[in-house]
N, C-alpha and C positions, 0 to 999 in steps of 0.2 A: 504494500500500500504506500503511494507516495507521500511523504513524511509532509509535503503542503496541505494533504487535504483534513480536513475538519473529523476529528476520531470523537465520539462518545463512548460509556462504560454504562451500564444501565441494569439494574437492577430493583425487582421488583416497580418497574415502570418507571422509576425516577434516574435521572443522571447521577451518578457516584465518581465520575471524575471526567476529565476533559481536554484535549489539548488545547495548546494556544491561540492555533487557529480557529476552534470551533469557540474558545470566548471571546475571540474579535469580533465573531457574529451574533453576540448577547448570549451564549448558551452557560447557564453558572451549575453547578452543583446542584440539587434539590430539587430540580426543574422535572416536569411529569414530560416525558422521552416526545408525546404530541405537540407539546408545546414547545421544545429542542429544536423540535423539526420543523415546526410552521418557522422558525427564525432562520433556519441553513436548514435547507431543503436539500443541499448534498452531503448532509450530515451522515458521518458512517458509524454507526451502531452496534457496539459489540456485549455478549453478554459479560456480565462478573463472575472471576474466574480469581479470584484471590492467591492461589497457588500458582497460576500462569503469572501473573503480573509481578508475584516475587519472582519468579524463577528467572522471566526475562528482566526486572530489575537488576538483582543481581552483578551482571557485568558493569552496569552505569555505578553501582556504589564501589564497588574494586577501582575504577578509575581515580573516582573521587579522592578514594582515601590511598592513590598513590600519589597525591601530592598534598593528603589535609588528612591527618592520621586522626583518628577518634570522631569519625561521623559516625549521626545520630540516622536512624533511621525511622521515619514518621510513618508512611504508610508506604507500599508499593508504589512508586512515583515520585514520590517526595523524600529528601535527604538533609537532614540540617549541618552545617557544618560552622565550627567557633571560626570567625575570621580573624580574628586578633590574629595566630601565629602564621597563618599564610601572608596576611599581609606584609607582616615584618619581614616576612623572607625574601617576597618578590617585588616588595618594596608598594606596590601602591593597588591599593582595592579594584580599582579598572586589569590592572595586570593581573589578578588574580583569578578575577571571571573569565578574560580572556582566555587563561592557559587553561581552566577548569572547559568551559567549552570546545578548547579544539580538542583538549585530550580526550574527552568523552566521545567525539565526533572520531579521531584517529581508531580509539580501541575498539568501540561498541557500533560505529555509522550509523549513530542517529542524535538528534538535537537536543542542547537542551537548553532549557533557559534558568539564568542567576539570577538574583536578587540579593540585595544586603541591605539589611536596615535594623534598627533596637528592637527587638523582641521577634520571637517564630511566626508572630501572628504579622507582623510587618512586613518581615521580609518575604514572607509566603505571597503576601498581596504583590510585592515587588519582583519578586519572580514571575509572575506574573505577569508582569508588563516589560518583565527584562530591563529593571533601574538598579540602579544604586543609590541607597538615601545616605548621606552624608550624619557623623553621629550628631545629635541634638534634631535633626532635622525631621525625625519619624512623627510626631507629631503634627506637624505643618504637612508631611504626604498624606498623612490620612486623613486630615480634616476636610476637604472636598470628597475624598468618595463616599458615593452611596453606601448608606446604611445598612443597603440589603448585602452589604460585606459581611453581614455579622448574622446572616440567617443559614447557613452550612460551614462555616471555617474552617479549613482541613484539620485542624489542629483542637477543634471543639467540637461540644453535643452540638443540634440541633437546635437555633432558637427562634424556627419562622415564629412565632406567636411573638415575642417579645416584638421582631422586629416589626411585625403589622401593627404591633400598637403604638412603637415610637413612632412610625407615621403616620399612624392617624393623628396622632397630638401633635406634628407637625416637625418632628424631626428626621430631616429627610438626609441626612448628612452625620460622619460619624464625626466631626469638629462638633454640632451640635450637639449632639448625646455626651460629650467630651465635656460639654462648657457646662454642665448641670451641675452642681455640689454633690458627693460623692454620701453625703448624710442623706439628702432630695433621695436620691439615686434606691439607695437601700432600704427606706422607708418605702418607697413608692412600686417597686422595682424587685426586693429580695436581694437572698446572693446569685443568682445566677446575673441580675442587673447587673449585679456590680462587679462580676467576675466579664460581664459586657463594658462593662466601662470603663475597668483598666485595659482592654486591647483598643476600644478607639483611641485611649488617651495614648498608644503606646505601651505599655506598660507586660508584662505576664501576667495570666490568664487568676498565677497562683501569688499569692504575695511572699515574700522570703520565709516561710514558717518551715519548711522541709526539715525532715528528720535526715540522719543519717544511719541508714542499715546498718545493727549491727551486724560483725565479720562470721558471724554461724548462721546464717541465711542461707549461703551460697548452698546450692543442691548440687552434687555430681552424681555422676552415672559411668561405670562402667560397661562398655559393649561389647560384647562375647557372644556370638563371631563379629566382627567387623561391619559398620554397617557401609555399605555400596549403594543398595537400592533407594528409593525415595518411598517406596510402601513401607520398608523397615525402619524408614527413619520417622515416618509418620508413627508408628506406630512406638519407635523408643519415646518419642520426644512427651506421650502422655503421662505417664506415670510419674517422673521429674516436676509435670508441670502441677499436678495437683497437690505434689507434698510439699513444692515451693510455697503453695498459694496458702494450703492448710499452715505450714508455719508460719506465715505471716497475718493469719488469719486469727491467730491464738495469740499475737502478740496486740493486737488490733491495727494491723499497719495494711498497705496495702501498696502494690508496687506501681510506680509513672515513667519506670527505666527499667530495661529487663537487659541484660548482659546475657549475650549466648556463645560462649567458646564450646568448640572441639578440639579433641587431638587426633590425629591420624595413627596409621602404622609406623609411616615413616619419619613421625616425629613433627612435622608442621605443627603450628600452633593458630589456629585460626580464631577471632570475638570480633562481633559484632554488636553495637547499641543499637537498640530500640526504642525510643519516644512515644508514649503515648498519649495521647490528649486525655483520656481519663484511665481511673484507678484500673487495672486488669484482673480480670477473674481466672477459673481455672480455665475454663476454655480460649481464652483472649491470653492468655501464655501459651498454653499449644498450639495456639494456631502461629503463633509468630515463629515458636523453635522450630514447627514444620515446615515454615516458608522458607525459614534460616539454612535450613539443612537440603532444602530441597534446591534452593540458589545456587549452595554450593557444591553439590552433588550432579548439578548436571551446567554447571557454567565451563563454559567452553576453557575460556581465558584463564581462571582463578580457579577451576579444577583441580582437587585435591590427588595426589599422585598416590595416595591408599586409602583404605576405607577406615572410618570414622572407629576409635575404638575407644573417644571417652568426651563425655558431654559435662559441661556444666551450665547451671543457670544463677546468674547472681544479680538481685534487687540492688541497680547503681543508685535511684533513688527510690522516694518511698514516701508515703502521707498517710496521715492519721484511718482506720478503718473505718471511720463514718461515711464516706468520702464512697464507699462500696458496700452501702447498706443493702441488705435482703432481706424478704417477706419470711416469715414462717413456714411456708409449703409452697413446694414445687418449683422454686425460681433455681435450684441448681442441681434437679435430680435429673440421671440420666434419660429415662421416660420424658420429658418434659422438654430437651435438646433433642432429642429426634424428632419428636412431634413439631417442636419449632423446624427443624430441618425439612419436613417433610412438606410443613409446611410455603416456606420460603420455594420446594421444588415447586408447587401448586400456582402459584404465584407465577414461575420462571411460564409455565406453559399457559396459564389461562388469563395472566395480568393480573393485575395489583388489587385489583379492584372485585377479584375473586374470592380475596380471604377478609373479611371485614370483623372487627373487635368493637362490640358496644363499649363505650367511654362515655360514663355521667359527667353531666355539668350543669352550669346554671342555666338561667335562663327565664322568659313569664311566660311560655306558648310550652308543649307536649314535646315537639318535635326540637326545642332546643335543648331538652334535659337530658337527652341522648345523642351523641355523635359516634357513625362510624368511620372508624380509620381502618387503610388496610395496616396487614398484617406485619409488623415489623417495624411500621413508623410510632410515635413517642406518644403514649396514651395516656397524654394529658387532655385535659376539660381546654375546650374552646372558650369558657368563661368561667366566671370564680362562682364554686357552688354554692356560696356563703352569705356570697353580698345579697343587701335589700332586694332589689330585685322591684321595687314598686310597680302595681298592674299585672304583679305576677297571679295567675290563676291559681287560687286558692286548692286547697287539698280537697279529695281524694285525686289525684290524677289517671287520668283514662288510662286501658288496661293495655287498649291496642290502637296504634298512631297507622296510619295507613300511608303507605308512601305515595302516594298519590293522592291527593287530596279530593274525593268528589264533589261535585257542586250540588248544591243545595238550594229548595225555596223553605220560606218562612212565611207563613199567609195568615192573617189574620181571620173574623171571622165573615168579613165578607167578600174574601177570598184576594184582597191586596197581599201584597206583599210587601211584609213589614221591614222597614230602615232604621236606621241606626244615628241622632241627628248628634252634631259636633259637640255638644254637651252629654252624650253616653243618654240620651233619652230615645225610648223604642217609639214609633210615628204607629203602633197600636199594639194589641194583646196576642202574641201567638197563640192561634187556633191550631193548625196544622202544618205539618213537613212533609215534604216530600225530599227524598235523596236519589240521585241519577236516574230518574225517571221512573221510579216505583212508587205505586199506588199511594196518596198520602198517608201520613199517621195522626191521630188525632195525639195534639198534648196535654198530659195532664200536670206541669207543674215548670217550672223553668226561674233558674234564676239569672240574675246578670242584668247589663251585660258589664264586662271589663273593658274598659280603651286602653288602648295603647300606643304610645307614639314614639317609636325608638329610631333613635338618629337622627333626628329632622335635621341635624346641621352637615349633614352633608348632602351636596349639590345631587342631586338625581338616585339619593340613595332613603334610605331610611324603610321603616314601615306601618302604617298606620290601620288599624282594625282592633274591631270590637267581638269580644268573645262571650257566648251564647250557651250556657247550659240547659239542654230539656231532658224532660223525662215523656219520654212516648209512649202509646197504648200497643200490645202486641198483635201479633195478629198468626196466627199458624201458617206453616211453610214459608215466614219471613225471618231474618235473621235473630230473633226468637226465641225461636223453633217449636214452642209450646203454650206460645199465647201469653210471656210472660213479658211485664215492660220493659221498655229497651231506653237508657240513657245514653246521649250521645254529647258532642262537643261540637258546636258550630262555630266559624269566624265569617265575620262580614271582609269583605275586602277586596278596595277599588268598585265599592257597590254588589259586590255578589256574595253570597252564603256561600259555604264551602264545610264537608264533615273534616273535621279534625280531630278526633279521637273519639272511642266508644269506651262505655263504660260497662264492665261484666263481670 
């Protein structure tokens, strides 16, 4: 594939990473694979293959660190390296990207792009764009980009919600988000706010609190036979990874740097760093020793000249175990990673939008107290379940919301159909409903109605409607089924009745 054309990574329907030239053409991280493509329509499409992408990685980080010893390694693609001691060597930060580029290009024949500026979260942005921010100056580069910098980071969680509400309040810039008081910030915001606010400001993600591992952390592993294969190295590298995690587990810490050396037959000494944007479990430790080992087991260049006959794993840094809190049941049993597995394959064949997770939240209408997200993205509430909520539809809440909403009349008793005037007064007494063109029901009782006006202050947005509870007479072979009364949820809106939830 020609190294100009626009490459995507795409899993579970969403973009997980991207080259240069496909975010010349808007395509960022997080983005749903349709909407990638309505922007670069010659966008090429590949699935996530996490063991492919270390493996072809790989030779790009053997380059790197034959002239900048002690790279970190972030994810398959991404490589951080301390510039202080290259600079010093080759004298000036420009010389340094230069030689870092051709040598990558001479060993591996493929591109890549530098950046350097104060912190991983900067410089990532700056690689990006192939800059060099000068020191003091990471702040002033980041104060004009958009916000939406801070809704996928390679180097962080997830924070599209955060970032859709500092734009709606009008910060459409990370200078903006920057200029807020860092008190404002927290109160308003949480920590993950303000874990967002030191990377506009520049700053790390974490503030200097870091522990230092103690030295009985480290795990090794003896290999007896030799390992060669990449199935037998997948398969060493778990059992390491769980008694790493389990002692550090007990100690309450939890690792943000994993160190993975081997030793060969022939005496080579091979370690690599790992960076991780958050705390690693046991499975987020094998999977990196697997990629580690698999890199190096089939890299052409940096091929090991015998098989691997001793492993170790060591915790370079490390943060308090809060940091990688778990539920009571089933967030790390085996059963539970398969079924996530099997799931994510479900996904690969039928789209994202195939495996859907109810997620409570707030909200004053049926259909807002429930959000589905697919399978795998972050199942958090679209809104805070806690706030007022004023106009919100009082308790018992309908049993069943229907995803479609049917349309509805509301008729009084002589046969008008009743409205709903801008002071929440009904223009007469509901007699009768009728729902998607079945036979009316006579009411026996109704209360309401609720208004609501949510958003008015955005230009073409908002929504305004009034909410209607009745209690209806049955009638046999109707939804029913035995003549018994039927409670349902009406909303008026844009002038029409609509069912919105049943009550059973």
């Amino acid at each position: 594939m020609p190294a100009q054309r626009p490459v995507a990574v795409v899993a579970a329907n969403r973009i997980v990473a991207c080259s240069a030239t496909a975010r010349a053409h808007g395509v960022r991280r997080g983005q749903r694979r349709r909407e990638a493509q309505g922007r670069c329509p010659e966008l090429a499409v590949l699935p996530d293959d996490p063991d492919r992408d270390a493996r072809a990685f790989e030779p790009v980080v053997a380059a790197v660190e034959a002239l900048a010893p002690g790279v970190e390694v972030v994810r398959p693609g991404l490589v951080a390296v301390p510039a202080r001691g290259p600079t010093h060597y080759f004298g000036t930060e420009l010389a340094v990207a230069e030689r870092f580029v051709d040598l990558v290009a001479a060993e591996t024949g493929v591109e890549c792009q530098v950046g350097i500026a104060d912190g991983l979260f900067a410089a990532t942005l700056a690689a990006h764009r192939g800059l060099l921010v000068g020191p003091g100056e990471t702040g002033g580069f980041l104060a004009p980009l958009g916000i939406a910098e801070l809704r996928r980071p390679a180097t962080g969680p997830d924070r599209s919600e955060l970032v859709d509400l500092l734009h709606r309040l009008g910060l459409r810039t990370l200078g903006a988000f920057a200029a807020l008081p860092i008190d404002d910030v927290a109160s308003r915001f949480g920590p993950d706010g303000v874990c967002a606010h030191r990377l506009a400001r520049g700053l790390d993600e974490r503030p200097l609190a870091r522990r230092s591992p103690p030295a009985d952390l480290a795990v090794t592993r003896t290999l007896d036979p030799p390992v060669e294969r990449v199935d037998a190295a997948a398969f060493a590298s778990r059992e390491p990874a769980e008694q790493l995690h389990a002692a550090l587990e007990t100690r309450g810490l939890a690792c943000i740097r994993l160190g993975v050396s081997a030793r060969t037959e022939a005496g080579e000494e091979l370690h690599r760093v790992w960076r991780c944007a958050e705390p690693l479990s046991a499975a987020g430790i094998a999977d990196r020793v697997r990629w580690q080992l698999d890199g190096w087991l089939t890299s052409r260049a940096a091929r090991p000249s015998a098989g691997v006959t001793g492993l170790a794993l060591v915790p370079e840094e490390v943060v308090g175990g809060q940091a990688l809190q778990r539920g009571l049941w089933g967030e790390t049993g085996e059963d539970d990673e398969r079924a996530g597995r099997a799931l994510v394959r479900v996904q690969g064949m039928l789209g994202s939008e195939a495996v859907l997770t109810g997620v409570p939240g707030g909200g004053r209408g049926p259909a807002d107290r429930v959000r589905l997200v697919p399978w795998g993205d972050e199942s958090a509430p679209a809104r805070v379940v806690d706030a007022p909520w004023p106009g919100r539809l009082p308790a018992p809440s309908p049993s069943r919301v229907p995803a479609r909403s049917p349309a509805a009349e509301v008729l009084d008793d002589t046969g008008r159909v009743v409205g709903v005037s801008g002071r929440g007064v009904l223009s007469g007494v509901p007699h009768r409903v009728a729902v998607a063109g079945r036979p009316p029901r006579r009411v026996l009782s109704w209360a309401g109605p609720w208004l609501v006006d949510e958003r008015w202050w955005e230009p073409g947005g908002g929504l305004r409607c009034a909410r209607l509870q009745l209690v209806l007479d049955g009638e046999p072979g109707e939804d029913s089924g035995s003549g018994q009364s039927l409670a349902v949820l009406l909303a008026r809106i844009a002038g029409r009745w609509q069912v919105e939830g049943l009550y059973e």
